[in-house]
N, C-alpha and C positions, 0 to 999 in steps of 0.2 A: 554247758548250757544250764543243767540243773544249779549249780553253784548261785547265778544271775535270776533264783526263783525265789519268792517267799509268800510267805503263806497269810494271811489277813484273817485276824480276829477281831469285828466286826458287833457293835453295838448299836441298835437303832430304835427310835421311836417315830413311827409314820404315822402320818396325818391320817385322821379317822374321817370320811367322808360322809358316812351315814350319819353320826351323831359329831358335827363338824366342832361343837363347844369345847370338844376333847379330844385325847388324841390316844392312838392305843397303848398297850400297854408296852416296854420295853421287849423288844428281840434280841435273840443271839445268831450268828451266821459265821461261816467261814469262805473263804474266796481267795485266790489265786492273782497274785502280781508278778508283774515283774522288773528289774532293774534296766532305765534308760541313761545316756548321759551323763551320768556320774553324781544325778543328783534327783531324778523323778522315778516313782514306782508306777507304772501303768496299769493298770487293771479295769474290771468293767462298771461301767457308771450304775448299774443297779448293785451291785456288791455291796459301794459304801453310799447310798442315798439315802440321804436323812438318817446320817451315821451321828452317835453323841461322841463314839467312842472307836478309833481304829488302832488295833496295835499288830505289828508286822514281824517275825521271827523266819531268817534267811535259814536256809538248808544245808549251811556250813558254817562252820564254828560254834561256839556255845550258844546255848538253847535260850537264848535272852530276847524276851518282848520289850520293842521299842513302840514311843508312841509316834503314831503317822501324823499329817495333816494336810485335808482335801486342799489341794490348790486350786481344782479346776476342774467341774462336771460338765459333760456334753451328755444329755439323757435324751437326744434323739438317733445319737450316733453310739447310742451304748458305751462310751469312752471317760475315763476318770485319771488325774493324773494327781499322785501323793507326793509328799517327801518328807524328809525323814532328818529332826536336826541331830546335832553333837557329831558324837565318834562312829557311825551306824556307816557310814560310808569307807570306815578304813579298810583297806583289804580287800574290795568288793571290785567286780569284774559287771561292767554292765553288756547287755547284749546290746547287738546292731540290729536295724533297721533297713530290710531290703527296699531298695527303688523299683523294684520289677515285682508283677504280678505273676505268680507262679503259671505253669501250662495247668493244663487238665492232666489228669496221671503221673502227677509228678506228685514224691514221695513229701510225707510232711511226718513231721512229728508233735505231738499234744504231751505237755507236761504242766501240773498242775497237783492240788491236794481233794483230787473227790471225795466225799462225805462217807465215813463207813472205817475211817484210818486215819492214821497222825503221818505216815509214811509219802514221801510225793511219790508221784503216779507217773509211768511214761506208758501213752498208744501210742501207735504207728498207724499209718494211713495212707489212703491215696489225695489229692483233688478229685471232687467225683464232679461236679458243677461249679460255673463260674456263671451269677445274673445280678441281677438288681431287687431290692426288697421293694411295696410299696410307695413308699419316699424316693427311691433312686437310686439309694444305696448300693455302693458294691458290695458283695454277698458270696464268699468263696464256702459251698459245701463242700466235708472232707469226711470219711466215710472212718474215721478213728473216735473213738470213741470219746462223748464230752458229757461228764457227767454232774450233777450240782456241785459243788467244792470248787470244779476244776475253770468255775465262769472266771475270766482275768486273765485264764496263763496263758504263755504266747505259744503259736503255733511257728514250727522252725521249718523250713527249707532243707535238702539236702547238705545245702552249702552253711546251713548252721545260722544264718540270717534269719529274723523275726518277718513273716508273713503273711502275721493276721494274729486276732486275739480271737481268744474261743470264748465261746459262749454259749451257756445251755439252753438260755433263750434270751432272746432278740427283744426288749420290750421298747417300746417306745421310750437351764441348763447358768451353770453360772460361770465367772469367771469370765474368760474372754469371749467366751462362743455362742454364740445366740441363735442356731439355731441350723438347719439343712437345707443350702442353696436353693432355691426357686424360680421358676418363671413366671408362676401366680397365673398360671392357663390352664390348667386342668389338666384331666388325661386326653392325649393327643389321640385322633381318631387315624387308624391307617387309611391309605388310600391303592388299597388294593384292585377296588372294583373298575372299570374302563368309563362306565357312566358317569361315576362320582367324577371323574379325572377331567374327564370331558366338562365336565357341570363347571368346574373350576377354571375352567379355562387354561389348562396345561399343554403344553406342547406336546406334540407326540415324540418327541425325542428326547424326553425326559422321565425318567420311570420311579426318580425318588419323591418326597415331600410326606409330610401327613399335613392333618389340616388343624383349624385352632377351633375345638368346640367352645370355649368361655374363654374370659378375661376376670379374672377377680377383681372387684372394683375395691379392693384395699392393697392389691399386688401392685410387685412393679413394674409389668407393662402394660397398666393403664394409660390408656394416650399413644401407646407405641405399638401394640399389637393389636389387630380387630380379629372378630370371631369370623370364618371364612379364611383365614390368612393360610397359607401354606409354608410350615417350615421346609426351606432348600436343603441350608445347611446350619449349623454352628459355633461358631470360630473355625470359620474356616471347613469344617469337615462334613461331607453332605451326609443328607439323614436319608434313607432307605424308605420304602413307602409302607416296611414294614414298623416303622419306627423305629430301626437297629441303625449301627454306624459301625464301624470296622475298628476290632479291638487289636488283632493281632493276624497275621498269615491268613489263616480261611475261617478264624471267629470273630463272630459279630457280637456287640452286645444293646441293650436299648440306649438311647441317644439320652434317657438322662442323668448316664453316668458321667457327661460331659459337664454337666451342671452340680451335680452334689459334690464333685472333686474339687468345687473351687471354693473361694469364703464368701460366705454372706457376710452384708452389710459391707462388704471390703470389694469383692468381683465387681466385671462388669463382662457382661458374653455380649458377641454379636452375632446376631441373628439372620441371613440374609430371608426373606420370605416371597414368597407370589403375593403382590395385591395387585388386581384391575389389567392384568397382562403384562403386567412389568416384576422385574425384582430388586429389591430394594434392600440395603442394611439400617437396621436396628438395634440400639444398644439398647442394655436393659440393666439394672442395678441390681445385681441376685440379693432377692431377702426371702428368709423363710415363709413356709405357708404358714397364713394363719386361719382356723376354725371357727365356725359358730359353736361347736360342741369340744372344748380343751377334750386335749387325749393322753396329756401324761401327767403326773403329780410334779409338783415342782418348776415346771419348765412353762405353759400354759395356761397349767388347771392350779388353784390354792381353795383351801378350805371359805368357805362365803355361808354365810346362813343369816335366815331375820325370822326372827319367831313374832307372829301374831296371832292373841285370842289361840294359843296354844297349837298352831297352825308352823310346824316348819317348812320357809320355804328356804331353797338352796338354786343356786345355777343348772342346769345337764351337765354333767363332763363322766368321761369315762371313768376315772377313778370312782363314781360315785355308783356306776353301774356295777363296776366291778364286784364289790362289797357287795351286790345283790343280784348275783350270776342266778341264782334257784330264781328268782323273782322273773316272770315273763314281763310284765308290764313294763318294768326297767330294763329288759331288755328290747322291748318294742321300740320304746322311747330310743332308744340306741339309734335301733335299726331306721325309725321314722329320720332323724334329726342327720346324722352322720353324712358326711360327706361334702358337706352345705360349708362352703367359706363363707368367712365374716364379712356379713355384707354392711355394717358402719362396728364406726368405732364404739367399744363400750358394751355392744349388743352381748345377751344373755337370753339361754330358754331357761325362765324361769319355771320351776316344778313346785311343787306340794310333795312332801317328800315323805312325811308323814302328820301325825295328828297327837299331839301329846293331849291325854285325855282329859278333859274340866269338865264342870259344867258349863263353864261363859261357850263351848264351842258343841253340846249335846246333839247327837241328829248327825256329827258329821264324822264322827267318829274312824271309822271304815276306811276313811280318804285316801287316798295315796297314790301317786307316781303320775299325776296328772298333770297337762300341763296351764298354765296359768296365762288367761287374755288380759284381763281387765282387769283392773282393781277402780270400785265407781267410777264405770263409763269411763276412763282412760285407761289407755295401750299402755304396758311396763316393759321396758326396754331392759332392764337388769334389776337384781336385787337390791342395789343400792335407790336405786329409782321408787321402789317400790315401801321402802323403809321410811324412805323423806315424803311420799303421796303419804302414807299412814299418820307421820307423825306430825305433817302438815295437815291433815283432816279434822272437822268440827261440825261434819255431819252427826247425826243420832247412831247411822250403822254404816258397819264395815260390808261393803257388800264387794264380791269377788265371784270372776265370771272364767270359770277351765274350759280348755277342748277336753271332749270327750274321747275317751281310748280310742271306741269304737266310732267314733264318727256324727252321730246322731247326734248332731247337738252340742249344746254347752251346759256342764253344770252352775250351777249357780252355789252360791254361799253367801248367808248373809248372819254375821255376828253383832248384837250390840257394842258398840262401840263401847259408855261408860264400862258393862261388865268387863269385857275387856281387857281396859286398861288398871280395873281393880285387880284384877286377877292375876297379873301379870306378876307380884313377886310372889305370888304363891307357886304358882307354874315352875317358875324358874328356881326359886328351891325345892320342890320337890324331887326335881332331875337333875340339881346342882351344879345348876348354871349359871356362870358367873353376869354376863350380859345377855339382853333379848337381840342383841346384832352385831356381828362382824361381818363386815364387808372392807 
């Protein structure tokens, strides 16, 4: 198994969210792959994201770095897949790929290069839990030890077969995969209680189902599933009214490991449900969810910004909060916005992100993390939206209307427009900025 391991040396420059015009500075990392197939190195998709530069050194034979090349990020599934040309493949042993999901207490082994050594690393371990993350994901805890270095390498079975990749954390895509199966309804509500059962008009000889609280109106089963609906079953397999489905002998797991196992854009599940006393099947096209608030770099969220009258404004997404975890108000705005699918296409919570200091913008100095209504008496749907009102404008002044953190109100903002647009390449050289927008 060790043989079938190597080690990734890792160069990257990530996108700077706070000051979006630029990006930061180069990093260095290491991380843990390993050999499929005879021709892919797998490892975890934050390892090499937004890598310039990957180079790969196997744990047998001479110490020589090859260069990699990403063929394929999956950054909702934490999964990356390299390869590796010329003679890098002679002699090499790649590992298998189990079909079965381990038990609970069944033994595993973790190998990998944690940070601290140049030497690979072998724990030992048990399965300690088997659930689903957030998303849906299957999600195997194993009580051996996973430490930074060792995010990529694979985690082995008894029987020496690969069982999962490890990873030190899970964070929230290109190539072929776009993204983590969905049904675009929300989290399903159990139906545990006898009243709610009753309310729904359930038989009493029926004791599975949960119920459909939303429908995302840019999901795919718009048209096909109503809110009230009662999931029975799912291809085939009924759902528990705790919203679990039967994984194996006497474990259950939540019913939407049944949907994240299959491909978006490619799937299709059927759904049987209760509506109006009858049940009925539904097909559904599985495509990923999508957000009003992007939640990962790369895959949702991209750098966006439009400077006015020395005024940054940028999109919400999480990478941007990230960058400003000490900051409360960036994380209110999180906490406020989060959760909320995209309810049209394009949509964007535009912020004031900060205030680069002129005179053209004196008085507002302070501003920050707010979010943004109006620009002159019209509603801005996204940054871009808000760059073309501006640059299509021929009023006297820039006048702009925030919600207030606290509620009270809206602030107001009102810039000369001429100053403004005078001021504009002095702004922008001062903080060495190439353009006032990308979007």
């Amino acid at each position: 198994g060790t043989g079938s391991v190597c080690k990734l040396f890792v160069k990257k420059v990530t996108c700077n969210y706070a000051d979006p015009w630029r990006k930061h500075s180069q990093m260095s990392g290491t991380g843990t792959g390993f050999l499929v197939g005879g021709k892919w190195i797998v490892t975890n998709a934050h390892v090499v994201h937004r890598a310039v530069s990957v180079m790969v050194r196997v744990t047998t034979g001479d110490p020589i770095k090859y260069n990699a090349r990403v063929v394929s990020v999956g950054l909702p599934c934490d999964l990356a897949a390299l390869t590796v040309d010329g003679c890098f493949w002679e002699g090499k042993e790649s590992l298998e790929l189990s079909k079965e999901i381990p038990h609970l207490d069944d033994n595993v082994t973790c190998i990998g290069f944690p940070v601290g050594g140049e030497n690979i690393s072998v724990t030992r371990g048990v399965v300690s839990r088997i659930d689903v993350n957030r998303d849906g994901l299957l999600r195997i805890q194993i009580d051996a030890a996973i430490n930074p270095g060792n995010s990529g390498g694979p985690v082995l079975g008894a029987n020496g077969l690969v069982v999962g990749v490890a990873s030190s954390h899970l964070k929230n895509a290109s190539g072929s995969y776009i993204g983590v199966a969905s049904l675009g309804i929300g989290r399903v509500q159990p139906l545990e209680a006898p009243p709610l059962r009753r309310h729904l008009g359930l038989q009493d000889g029926f004791t599975g189902g949960v119920r459909v609280p939303a429908v995302w109106p840019l999901g795919p089963a718009v048209e096909k599933l109503k809110v009230d609906d009662v999931l029975v079953s799912l291809d085939g397999v009924e759902i528990g009214q705790d919203a679990t489905v039967p994984l194996r002998d006497n474990e259950r797991i939540h019913f939407l490991h049944l949907v994240t196992r299959r491909r978006a854009g490619r799937d299709v599940a059927v759904v049987r449900v209760w509506r109006d006393g009858a049940e009925m099947d539904v097909q559904v096209d599985l495509q990923p969810d999508r957000w009003l608030v992007p939640r990962i770099d790369g895959y949702d969220a991209a750098p966006e910004y439009a400077i006015i009258g020395g005024l940054v404004f940028v999109p919400l997404s999480h990478p941007w909060a990230e960058l400003k975890f000490n900051d409360k108000g960036a994380r209110a705005l999180i906490q406020r916005h989060a959760g909320y699918t995209l309810p049209e296409e394009g949509r964007q919570v535009v912020i004031l992100s900060k205030v680069l200091a002129h005179p053209c913008n004196a008085g507002f100095h302070p501003l920050s993390n707010i979010v943004l209504d109006t620009f002159n008496s019209v509603p801005i749907r996204n940054v871009a939206h808000l760059a073309q009102a501006v640059s299509s404008c021929d009023a006297p002044a820039l006048i702009f209307e925030f919600h207030r953190a606290s509620g009270d109100g809206k602030e107001l903002v009102v810039l000369d427009r001429a100053e403004c647009f005078a001021a504009e390449p002095e702004v922008l050289a001062q903080h060495l900025i190439a353009s006032p927008c990308m979007v």
